[in-house]
C-alpha positions, 0 to 999 in steps of 0.5 A, a space after each residue: 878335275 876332268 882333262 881326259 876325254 872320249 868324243 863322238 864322231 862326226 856320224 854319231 854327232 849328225 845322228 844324234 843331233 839332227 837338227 845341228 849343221 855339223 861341221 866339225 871335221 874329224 870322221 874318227 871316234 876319240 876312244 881317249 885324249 888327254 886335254 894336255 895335248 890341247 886336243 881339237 873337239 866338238 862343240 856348240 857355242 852360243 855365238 852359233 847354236 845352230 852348229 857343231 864346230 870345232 874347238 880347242 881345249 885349254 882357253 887362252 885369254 886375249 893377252 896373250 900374244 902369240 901360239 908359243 905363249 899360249 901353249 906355255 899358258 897356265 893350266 885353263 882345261 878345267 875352270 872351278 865354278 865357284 870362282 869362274 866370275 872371279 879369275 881373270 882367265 875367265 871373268 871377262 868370258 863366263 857372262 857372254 861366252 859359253 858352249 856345250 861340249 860333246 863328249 861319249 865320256 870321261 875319264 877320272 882318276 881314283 885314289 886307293 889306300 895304300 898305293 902309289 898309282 890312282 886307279 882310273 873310272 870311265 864315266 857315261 850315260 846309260 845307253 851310252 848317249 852322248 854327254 854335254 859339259 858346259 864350258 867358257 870360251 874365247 876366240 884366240 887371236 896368234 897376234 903373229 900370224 893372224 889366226 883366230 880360233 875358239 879356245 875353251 875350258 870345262 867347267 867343274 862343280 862339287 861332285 855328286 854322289 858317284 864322283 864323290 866316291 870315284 874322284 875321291 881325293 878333289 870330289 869334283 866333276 864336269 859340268 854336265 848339262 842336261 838334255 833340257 837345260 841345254 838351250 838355258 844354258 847357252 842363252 843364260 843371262 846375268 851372274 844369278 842365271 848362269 849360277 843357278 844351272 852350275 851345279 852337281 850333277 843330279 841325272 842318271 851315270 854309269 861307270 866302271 873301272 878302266 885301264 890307267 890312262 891318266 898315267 900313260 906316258 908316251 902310250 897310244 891309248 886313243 884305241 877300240 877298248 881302252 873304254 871297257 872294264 879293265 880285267 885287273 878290276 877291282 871291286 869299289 862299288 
């Protein structure tokens, strides 16, 4: 599972991705979003390679009608790839419609023994380099208004090692693109291609314990620090 988030901002996006037209609004670094708000985010789609927009999360297929239904829409934040070409929010996209989402990290929770309350890990690249995650994606059409926007749903594999032992209840994870298999991923074609580029992640990751935000309720965490180690640490690796 991955519904919480950090992204970059529309600086560091322009400076790390020089050759992308960016065009993704938001001026602000997001220190933390729960994809249950269905957050604005920046992507690149492969309708457009050459840019970064911006997309909703939670994909809504074609049959719903309308932006009330879709906001009661079944939970589509997370799309497991082992069925992705099999369940019907996702099946008639994964072929044609896939994108890369960028992100500074996210945010998995930790079960410990004996306690009612997960902990919380915030994961990233050294150097804090910004992430991709694979994601499926439709234009969402609000049949009464008229209004057309992309919707998406992260991907998420088996975990590897470190997710293992962080997300150590469901032992899954994004889908974490790498620098090089970018391009292979939006261009992809056919089942078997797609297929072979969704697996564990298997590149360098960092992380520590954080303070609980998938238990926040009501609480701004979208702040300077909600991503650095938590004082109330406790010792997992």
């Amino acid at each position: 599972m991955c519904y919480h988030v950090g992204s970059p901002s529309k600086s560091e996006l322009k400076n790390k991705l020089p050759k992308k037209k960016i065009y993704y609004p938001n001026e602000n670094e997001i220190f933390h979003i729960s994809g249950f708000t269905r957050p604005y985010l920046p992507v690149t789609l492969n309708s457009d390679v050459d840019s970064v927009i911006e997309a909703r999360w939670k994909l809504i297929p074609g049959w719903v009608k309308n932006e009330t239904d879709a906001g009661k829409y079944a939970n589509t934040l997370n799309a497991e790839s082992e069925s992705i070409f099999e369940k019907a929010s996702y099946k008639n996209y994964i072929l044609n419609n896939r994108g890369l989402l960028y992100v500074s990290g996210f945010y998995e929770p930790h079960k410990v023994a004996g306690k009612k309350e997960s902990e919380n890990y915030f994961i990233y690249a050294p150097q804090k380099e910004i992430l991709t995650l694979g994601v499926v994606y439709n234009n969402f059409t609000d049949q009464e208004t008229g209004e057309t926007y992309p919707t998406f749903s992260i991907i998420t594999t088996a975990a590897n090692p470190l997710l293992e032992e962080i997300h150590n209840e469901k032992k899954r994870m994004p889908l974490i693109i790498s620098a090089q298999d970018r391009d292979a991923w939006l261009f992809a074609e056919g089942k078997n291609e797609i297929q072979e580029l969704m697996k564990p992640y298997s590149g360098e990751l960092d992380s520590h314990q954080v303070y609980r935000v998938t238990g926040a309720r009501g609480e701004d965490t979208n702040k300077p620090g909600i991503q650095d180690k938590w004082s109330g640490q406790t010792s997992l690796f």
